[in-house]
N, CA, C and O atoms as a GROMACS GRO file, in nm:
protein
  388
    1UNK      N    1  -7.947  -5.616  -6.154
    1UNK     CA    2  -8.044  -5.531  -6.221
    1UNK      C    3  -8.105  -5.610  -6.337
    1UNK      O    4  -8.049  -5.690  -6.411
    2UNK      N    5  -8.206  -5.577  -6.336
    2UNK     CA    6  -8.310  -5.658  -6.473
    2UNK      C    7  -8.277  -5.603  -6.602
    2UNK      O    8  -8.273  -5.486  -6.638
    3UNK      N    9  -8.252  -5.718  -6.669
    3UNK     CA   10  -8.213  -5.665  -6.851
    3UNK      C   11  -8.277  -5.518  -6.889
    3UNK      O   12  -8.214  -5.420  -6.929
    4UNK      N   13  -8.414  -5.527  -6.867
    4UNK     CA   14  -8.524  -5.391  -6.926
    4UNK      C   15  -8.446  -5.277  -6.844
    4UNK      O   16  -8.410  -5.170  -6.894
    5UNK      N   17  -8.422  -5.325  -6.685
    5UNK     CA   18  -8.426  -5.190  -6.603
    5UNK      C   19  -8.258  -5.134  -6.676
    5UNK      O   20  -8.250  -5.016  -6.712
    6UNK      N   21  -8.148  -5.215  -6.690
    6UNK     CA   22  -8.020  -5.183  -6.746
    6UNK      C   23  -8.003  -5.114  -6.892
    6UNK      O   24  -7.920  -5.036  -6.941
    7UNK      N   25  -8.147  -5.195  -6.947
    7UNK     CA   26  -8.167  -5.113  -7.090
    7UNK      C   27  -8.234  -4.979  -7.022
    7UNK      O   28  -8.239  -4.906  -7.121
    8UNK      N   29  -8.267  -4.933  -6.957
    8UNK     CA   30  -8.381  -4.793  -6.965
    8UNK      C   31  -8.237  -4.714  -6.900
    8UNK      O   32  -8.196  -4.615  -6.960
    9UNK      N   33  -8.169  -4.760  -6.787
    9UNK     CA   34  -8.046  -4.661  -6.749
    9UNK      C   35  -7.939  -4.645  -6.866
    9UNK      O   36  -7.873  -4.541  -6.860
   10UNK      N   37  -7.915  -4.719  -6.956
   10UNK     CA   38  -7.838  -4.706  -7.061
   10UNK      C   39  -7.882  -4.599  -7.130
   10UNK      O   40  -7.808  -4.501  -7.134
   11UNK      N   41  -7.987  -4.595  -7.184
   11UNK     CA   42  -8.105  -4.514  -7.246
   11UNK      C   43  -8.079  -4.355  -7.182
   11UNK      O   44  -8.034  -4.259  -7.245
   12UNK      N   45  -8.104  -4.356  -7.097
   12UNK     CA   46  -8.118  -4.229  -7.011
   12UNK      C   47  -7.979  -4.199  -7.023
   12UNK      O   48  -7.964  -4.098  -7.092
   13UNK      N   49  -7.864  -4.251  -6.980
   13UNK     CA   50  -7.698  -4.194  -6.996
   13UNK      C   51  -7.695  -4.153  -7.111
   13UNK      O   52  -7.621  -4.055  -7.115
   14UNK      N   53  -7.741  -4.179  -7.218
   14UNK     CA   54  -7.701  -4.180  -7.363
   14UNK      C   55  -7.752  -4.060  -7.409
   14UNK      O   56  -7.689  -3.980  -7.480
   15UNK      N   57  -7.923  -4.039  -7.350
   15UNK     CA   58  -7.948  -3.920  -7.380
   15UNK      C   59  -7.928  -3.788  -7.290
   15UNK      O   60  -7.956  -3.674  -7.327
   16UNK      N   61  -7.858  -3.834  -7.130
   16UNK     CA   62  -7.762  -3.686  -7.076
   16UNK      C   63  -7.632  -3.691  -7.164
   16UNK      O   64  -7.612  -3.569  -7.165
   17UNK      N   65  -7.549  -3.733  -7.223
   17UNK     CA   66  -7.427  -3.770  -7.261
   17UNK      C   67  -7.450  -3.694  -7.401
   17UNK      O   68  -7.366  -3.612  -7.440
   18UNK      N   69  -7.577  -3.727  -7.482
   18UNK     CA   70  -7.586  -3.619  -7.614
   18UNK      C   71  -7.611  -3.504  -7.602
   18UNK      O   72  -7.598  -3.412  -7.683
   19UNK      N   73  -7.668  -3.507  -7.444
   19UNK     CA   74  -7.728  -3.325  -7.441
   19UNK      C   75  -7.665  -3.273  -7.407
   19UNK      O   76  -7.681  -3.156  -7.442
   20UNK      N   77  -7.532  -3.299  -7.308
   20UNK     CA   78  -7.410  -3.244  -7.252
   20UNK      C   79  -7.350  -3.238  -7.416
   20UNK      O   80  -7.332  -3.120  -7.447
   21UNK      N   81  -7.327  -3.303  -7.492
   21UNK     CA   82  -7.278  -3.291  -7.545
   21UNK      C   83  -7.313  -3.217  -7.695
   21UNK      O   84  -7.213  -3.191  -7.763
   22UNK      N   85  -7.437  -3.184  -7.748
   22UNK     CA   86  -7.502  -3.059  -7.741
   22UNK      C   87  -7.489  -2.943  -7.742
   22UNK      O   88  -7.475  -2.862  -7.834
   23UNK      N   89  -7.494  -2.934  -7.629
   23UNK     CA   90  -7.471  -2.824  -7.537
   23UNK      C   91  -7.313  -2.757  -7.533
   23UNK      O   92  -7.289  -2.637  -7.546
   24UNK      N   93  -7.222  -2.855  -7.514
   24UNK     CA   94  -7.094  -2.827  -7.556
   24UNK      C   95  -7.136  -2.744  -7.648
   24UNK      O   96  -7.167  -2.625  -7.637
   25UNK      N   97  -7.136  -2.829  -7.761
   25UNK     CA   98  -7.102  -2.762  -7.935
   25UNK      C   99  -7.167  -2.644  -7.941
   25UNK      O  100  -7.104  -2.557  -8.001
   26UNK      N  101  -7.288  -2.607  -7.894
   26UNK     CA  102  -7.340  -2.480  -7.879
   26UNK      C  103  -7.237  -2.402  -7.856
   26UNK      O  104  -7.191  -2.344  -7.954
   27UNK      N  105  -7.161  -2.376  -7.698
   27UNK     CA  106  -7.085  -2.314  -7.634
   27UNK      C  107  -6.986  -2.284  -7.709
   27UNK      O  108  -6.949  -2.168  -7.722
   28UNK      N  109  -6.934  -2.376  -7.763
   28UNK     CA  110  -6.792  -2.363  -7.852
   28UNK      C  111  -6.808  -2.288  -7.947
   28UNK      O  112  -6.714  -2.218  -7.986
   29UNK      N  113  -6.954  -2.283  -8.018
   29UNK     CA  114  -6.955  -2.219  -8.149
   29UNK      C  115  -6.994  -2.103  -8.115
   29UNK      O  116  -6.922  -2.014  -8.161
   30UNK      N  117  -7.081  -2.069  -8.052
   30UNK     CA  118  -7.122  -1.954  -7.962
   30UNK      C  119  -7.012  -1.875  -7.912
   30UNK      O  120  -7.041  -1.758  -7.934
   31UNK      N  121  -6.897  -1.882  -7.853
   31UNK     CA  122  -6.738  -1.852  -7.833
   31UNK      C  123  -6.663  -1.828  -7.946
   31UNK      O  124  -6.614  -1.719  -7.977
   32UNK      N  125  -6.656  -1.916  -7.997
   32UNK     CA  126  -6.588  -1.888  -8.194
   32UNK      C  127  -6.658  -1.804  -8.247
   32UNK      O  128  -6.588  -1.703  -8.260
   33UNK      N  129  -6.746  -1.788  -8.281
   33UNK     CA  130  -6.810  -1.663  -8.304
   33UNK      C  131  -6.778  -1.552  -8.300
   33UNK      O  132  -6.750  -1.476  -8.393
   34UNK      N  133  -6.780  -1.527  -8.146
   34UNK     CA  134  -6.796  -1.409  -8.031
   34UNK      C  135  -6.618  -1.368  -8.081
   34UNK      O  136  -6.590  -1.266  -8.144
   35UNK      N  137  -6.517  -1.470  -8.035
   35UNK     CA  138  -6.380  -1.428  -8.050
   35UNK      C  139  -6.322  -1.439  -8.180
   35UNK      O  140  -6.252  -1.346  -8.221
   36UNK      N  141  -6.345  -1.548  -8.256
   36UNK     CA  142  -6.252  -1.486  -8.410
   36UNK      C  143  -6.354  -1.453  -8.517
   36UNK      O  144  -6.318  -1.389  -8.616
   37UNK      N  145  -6.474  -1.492  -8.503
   37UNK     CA  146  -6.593  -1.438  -8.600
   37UNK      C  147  -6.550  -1.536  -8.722
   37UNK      O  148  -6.588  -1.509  -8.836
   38UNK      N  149  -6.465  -1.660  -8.693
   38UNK     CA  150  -6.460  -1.726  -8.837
   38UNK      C  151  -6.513  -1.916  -8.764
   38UNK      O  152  -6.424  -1.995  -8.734
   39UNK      N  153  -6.614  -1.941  -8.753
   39UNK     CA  154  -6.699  -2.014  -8.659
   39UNK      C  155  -6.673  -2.207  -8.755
   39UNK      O  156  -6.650  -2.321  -8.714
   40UNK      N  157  -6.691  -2.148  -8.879
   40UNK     CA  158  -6.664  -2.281  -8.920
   40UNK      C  159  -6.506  -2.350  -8.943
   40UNK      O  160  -6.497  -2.466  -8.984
   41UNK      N  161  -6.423  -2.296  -8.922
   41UNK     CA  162  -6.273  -2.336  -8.925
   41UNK      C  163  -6.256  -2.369  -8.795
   41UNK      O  164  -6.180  -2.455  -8.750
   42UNK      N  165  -6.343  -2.288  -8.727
   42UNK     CA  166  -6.266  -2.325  -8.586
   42UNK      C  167  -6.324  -2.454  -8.515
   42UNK      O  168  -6.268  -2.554  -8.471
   43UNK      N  169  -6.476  -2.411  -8.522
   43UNK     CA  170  -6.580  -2.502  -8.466
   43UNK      C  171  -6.583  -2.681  -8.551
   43UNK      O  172  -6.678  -2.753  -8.523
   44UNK      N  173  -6.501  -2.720  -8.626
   44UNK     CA  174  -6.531  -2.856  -8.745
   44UNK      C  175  -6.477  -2.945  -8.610
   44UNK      O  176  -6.529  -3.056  -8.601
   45UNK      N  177  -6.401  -2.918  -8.528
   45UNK     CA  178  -6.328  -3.006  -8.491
   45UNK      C  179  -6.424  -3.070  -8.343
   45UNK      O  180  -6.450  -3.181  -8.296
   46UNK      N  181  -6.451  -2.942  -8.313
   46UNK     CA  182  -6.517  -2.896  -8.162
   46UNK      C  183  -6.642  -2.990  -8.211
   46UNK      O  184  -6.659  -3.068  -8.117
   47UNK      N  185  -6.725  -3.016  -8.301
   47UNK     CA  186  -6.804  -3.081  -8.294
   47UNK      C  187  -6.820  -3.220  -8.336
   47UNK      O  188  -6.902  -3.308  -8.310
   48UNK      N  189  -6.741  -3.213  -8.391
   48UNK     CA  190  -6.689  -3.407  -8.389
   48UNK      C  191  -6.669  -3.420  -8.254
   48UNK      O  192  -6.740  -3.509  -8.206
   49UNK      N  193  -6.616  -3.378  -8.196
   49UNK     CA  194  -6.538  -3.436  -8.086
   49UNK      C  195  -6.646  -3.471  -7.912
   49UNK      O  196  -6.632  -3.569  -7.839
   50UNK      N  197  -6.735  -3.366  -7.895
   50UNK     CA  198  -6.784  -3.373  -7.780
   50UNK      C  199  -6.992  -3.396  -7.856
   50UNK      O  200  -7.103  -3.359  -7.820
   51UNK      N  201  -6.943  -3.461  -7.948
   51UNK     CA  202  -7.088  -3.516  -8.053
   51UNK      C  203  -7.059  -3.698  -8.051
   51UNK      O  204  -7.133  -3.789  -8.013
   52UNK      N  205  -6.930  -3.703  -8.106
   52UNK     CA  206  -6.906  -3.840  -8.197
   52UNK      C  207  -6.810  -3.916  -8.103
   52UNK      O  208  -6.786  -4.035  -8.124
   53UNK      N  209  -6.756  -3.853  -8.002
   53UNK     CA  210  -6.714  -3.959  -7.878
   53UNK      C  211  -6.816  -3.984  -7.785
   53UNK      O  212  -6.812  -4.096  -7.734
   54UNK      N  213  -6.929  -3.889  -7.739
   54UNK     CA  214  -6.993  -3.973  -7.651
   54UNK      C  215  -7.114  -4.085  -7.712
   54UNK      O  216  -7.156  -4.177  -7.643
   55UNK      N  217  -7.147  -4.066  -7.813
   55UNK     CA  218  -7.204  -4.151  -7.870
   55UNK      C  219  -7.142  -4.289  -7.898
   55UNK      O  220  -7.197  -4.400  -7.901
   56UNK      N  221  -7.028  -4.259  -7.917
   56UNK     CA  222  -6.924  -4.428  -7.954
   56UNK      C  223  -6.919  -4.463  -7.774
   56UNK      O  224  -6.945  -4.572  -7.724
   57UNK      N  225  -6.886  -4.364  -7.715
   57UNK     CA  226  -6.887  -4.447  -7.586
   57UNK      C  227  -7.008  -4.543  -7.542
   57UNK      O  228  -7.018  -4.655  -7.492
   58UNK      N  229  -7.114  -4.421  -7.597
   58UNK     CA  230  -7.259  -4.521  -7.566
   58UNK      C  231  -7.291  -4.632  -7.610
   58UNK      O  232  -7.332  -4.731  -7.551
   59UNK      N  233  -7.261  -4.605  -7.772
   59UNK     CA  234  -7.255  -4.737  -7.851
   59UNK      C  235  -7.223  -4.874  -7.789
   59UNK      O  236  -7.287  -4.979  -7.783
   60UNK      N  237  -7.090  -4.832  -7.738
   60UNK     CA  238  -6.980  -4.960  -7.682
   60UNK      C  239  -7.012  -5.016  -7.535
   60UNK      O  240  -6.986  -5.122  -7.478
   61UNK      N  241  -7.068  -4.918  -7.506
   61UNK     CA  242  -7.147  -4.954  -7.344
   61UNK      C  243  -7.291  -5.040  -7.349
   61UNK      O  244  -7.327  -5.137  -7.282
   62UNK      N  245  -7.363  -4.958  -7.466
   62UNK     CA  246  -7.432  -5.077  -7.486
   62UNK      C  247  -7.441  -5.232  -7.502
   62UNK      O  248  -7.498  -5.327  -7.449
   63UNK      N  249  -7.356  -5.206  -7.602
   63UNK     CA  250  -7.302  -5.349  -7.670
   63UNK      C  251  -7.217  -5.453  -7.558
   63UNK      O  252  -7.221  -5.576  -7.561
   64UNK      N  253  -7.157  -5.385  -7.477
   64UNK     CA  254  -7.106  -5.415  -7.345
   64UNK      C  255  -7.195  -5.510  -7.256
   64UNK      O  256  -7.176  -5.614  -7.193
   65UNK      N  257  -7.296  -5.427  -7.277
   65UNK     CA  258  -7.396  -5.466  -7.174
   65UNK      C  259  -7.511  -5.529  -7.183
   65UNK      O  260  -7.590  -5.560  -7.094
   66UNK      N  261  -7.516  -5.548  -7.313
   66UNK     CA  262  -7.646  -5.639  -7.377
   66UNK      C  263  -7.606  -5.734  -7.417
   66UNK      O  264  -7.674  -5.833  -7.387
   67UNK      N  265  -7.487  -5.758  -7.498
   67UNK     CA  266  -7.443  -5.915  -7.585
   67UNK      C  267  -7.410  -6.015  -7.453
   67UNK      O  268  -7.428  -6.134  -7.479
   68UNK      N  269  -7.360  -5.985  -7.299
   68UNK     CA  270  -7.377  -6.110  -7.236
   68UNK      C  271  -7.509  -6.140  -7.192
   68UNK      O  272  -7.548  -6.256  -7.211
   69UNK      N  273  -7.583  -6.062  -7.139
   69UNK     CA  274  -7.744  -6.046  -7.118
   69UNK      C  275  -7.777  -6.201  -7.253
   69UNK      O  276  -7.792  -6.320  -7.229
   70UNK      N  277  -7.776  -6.113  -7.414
   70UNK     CA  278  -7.833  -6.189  -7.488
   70UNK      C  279  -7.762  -6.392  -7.496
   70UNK      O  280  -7.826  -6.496  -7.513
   71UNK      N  281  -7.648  -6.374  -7.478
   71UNK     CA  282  -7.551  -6.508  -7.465
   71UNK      C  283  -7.586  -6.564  -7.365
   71UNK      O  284  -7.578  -6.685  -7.387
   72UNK      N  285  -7.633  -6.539  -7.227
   72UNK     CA  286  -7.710  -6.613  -7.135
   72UNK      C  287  -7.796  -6.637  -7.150
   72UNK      O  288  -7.829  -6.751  -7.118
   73UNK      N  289  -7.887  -6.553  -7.203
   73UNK     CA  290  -8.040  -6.615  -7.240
   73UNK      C  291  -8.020  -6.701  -7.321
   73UNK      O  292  -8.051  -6.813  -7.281
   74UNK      N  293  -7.963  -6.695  -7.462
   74UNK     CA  294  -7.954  -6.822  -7.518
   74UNK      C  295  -7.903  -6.918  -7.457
   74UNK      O  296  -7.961  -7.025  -7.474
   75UNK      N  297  -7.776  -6.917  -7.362
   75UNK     CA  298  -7.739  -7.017  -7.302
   75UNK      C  299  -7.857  -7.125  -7.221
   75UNK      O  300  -7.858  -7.248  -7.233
   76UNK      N  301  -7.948  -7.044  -7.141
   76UNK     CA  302  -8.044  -7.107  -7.084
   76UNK      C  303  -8.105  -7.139  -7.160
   76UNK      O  304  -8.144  -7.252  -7.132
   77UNK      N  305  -8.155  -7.096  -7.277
   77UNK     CA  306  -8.265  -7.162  -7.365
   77UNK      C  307  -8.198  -7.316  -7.408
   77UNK      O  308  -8.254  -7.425  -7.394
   78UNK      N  309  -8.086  -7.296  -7.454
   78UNK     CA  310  -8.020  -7.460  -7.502
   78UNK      C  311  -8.047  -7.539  -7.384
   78UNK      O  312  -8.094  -7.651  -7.398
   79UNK      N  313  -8.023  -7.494  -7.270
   79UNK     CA  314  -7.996  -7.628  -7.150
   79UNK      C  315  -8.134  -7.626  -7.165
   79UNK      O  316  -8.175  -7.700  -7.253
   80UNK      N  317  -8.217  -7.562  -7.104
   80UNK     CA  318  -8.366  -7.548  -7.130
   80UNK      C  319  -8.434  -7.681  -7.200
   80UNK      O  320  -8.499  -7.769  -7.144
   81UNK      N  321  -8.395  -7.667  -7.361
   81UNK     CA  322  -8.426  -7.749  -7.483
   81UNK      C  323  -8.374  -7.922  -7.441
   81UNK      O  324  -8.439  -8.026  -7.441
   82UNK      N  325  -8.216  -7.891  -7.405
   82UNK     CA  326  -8.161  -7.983  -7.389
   82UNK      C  327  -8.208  -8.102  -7.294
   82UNK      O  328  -8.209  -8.222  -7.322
   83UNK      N  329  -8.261  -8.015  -7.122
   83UNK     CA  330  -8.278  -8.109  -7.045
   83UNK      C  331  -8.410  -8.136  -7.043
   83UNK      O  332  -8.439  -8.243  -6.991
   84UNK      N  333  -8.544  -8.036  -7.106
   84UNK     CA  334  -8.675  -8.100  -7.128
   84UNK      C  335  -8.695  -8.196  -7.223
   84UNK      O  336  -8.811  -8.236  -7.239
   85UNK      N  337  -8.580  -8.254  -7.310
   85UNK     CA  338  -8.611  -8.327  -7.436
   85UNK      C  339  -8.666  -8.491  -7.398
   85UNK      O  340  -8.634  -8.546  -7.293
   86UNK      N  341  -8.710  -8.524  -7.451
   86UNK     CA  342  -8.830  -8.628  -7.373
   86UNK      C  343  -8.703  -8.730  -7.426
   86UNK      O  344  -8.615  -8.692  -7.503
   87UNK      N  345  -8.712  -8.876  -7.363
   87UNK     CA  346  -8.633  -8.988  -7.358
   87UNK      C  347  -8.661  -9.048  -7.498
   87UNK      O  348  -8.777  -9.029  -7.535
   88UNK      N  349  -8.591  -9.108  -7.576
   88UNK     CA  350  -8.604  -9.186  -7.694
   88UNK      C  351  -8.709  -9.307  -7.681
   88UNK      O  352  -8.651  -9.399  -7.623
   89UNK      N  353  -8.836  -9.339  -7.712
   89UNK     CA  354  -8.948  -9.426  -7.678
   89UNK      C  355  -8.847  -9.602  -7.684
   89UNK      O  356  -8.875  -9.664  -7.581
   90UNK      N  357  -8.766  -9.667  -7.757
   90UNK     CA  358  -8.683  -9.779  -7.730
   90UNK      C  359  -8.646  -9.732  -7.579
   90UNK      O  360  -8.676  -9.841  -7.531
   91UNK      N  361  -8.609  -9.667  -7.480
   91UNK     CA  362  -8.600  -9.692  -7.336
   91UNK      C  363  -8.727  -9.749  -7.267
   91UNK      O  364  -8.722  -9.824  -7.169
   92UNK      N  365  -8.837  -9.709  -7.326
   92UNK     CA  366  -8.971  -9.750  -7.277
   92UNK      C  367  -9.009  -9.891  -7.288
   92UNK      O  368  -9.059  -9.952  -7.194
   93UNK      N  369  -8.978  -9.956  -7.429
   93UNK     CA  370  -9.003 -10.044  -7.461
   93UNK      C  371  -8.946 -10.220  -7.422
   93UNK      O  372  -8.964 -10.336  -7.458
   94UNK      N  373  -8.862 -10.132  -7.317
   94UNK     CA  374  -8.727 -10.270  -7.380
   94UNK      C  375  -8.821 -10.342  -7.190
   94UNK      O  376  -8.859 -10.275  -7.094
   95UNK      N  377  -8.826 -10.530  -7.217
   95UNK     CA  378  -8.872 -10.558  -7.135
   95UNK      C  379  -8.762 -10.700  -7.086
   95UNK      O  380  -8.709 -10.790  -7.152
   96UNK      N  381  -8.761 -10.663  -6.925
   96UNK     CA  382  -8.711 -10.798  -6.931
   96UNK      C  383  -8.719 -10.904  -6.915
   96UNK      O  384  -8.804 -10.935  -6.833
   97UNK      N  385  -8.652 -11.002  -6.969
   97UNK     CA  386  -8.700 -11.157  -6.989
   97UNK      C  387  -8.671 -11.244  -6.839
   97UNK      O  388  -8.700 -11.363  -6.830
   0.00000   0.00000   0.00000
Protein backbone atom coordinates (compact mmCIF):
# COMPACT_ATOMS: atom_id res chain seq x y z
CA UNK A 1 0.00 0.00 0.00
CA UNK A 2 1.23 3.59 -0.81
CA UNK A 3 2.46 5.79 2.17
CA UNK A 4 -0.63 8.51 1.30
CA UNK A 5 -3.12 5.53 0.71
CA UNK A 6 -1.91 3.94 4.52
CA UNK A 7 -2.04 7.53 5.80
CA UNK A 8 -5.84 8.13 4.57
CA UNK A 9 -6.88 4.37 6.10
CA UNK A 10 -5.20 5.32 9.35
CA UNK A 11 -7.14 8.55 9.19
CA UNK A 12 -10.45 6.99 8.62
CA UNK A 13 -9.87 4.14 11.66
CA UNK A 14 -9.09 6.91 13.93
CA UNK A 15 -12.05 8.79 13.12
CA UNK A 16 -14.60 5.38 13.39
CA UNK A 17 -12.60 4.53 16.64
CA UNK A 18 -13.49 8.29 18.15
CA UNK A 19 -17.01 8.05 17.06
CA UNK A 20 -17.53 4.57 18.46
CA UNK A 21 -16.06 5.89 21.05
CA UNK A 22 -18.26 8.94 21.40
CA UNK A 23 -20.91 7.30 21.16
CA UNK A 24 -19.99 4.96 23.98
CA UNK A 25 -19.67 7.90 26.45
CA UNK A 26 -23.00 9.17 25.34
CA UNK A 27 -24.60 5.72 26.23
CA UNK A 28 -22.94 5.41 29.50
CA UNK A 29 -23.92 8.78 30.62
CA UNK A 30 -27.26 8.58 29.16
CA UNK A 31 -27.68 5.13 31.49
CA UNK A 32 -26.10 6.85 34.64
CA UNK A 33 -28.44 9.23 34.46
CA UNK A 34 -31.48 7.20 33.75
CA UNK A 35 -30.32 4.59 36.80
CA UNK A 36 -28.58 6.44 39.72
CA UNK A 37 -29.34 10.13 38.58
CA UNK A 38 -25.73 10.91 40.02
CA UNK A 39 -24.00 11.02 36.25
CA UNK A 40 -20.75 12.65 37.21
CA UNK A 41 -19.35 10.08 39.87
CA UNK A 42 -20.28 7.49 37.89
CA UNK A 43 -19.62 8.57 34.31
CA UNK A 44 -15.47 10.20 35.18
CA UNK A 45 -14.24 6.89 34.60
CA UNK A 46 -16.52 5.70 31.60
CA UNK A 47 -15.10 8.51 29.72
CA UNK A 48 -11.53 8.32 30.03
CA UNK A 49 -11.68 5.03 29.18
CA UNK A 50 -13.59 4.38 25.76
CA UNK A 51 -12.24 8.37 24.76
CA UNK A 52 -8.42 8.12 25.86
CA UNK A 53 -7.67 4.41 24.90
CA UNK A 54 -8.73 4.53 21.46
CA UNK A 55 -6.98 7.48 20.69
CA UNK A 56 -3.54 6.15 22.29
CA UNK A 57 -4.20 3.13 20.25
CA UNK A 58 -4.38 5.39 17.21
CA UNK A 59 -1.63 7.42 18.25
CA UNK A 60 0.67 4.24 18.46
CA UNK A 61 -0.60 2.80 15.22
CA UNK A 62 0.27 5.69 13.62
CA UNK A 63 3.58 6.10 14.77
CA UNK A 64 3.83 2.35 13.98
CA UNK A 65 3.23 2.94 10.68
CA UNK A 66 4.80 6.03 9.54
CA UNK A 67 8.38 6.15 11.35
CA UNK A 68 9.49 3.00 9.05
CA UNK A 69 7.77 4.56 5.90
CA UNK A 70 9.85 7.87 7.04
CA UNK A 71 13.43 5.70 7.87
CA UNK A 72 13.23 4.21 4.36
CA UNK A 73 12.77 7.18 2.62
CA UNK A 74 15.61 8.61 4.24
CA UNK A 75 17.39 5.49 3.82
CA UNK A 76 17.01 5.81 0.00
CA UNK A 77 17.73 9.35 -0.07
CA UNK A 78 21.43 8.65 1.54
CA UNK A 79 22.18 5.77 -0.99
CA UNK A 80 20.55 8.08 -3.51
CA UNK A 81 23.19 11.05 -2.46
CA UNK A 82 25.75 8.50 -1.91
CA UNK A 83 25.82 6.62 -5.27
CA UNK A 84 25.05 9.86 -7.59
CA UNK A 85 28.10 11.66 -6.01
CA UNK A 86 30.29 12.50 -8.97
CA UNK A 87 34.08 10.94 -8.85
CA UNK A 88 36.85 13.19 -7.25
CA UNK A 89 38.30 15.23 -10.62
CA UNK A 90 42.34 13.72 -9.58
CA UNK A 91 40.73 10.25 -11.09
CA UNK A 92 40.29 12.22 -14.31
CA UNK A 93 43.45 13.69 -14.40
CA UNK A 94 45.99 11.16 -13.66
CA UNK A 95 47.77 10.15 -17.16
CA UNK A 96 49.88 7.45 -18.04
CA UNK A 97 53.43 7.66 -18.81
Amino acid sequence: MLPAARLVAVALVAVAVVAVGVVTVVAVVVAAVAVTGVAIVVTIPALVVPVVVPVVVVMVTVVVMVVPVVVVARGVMVVVVVVERPEPAYLHDVHLV
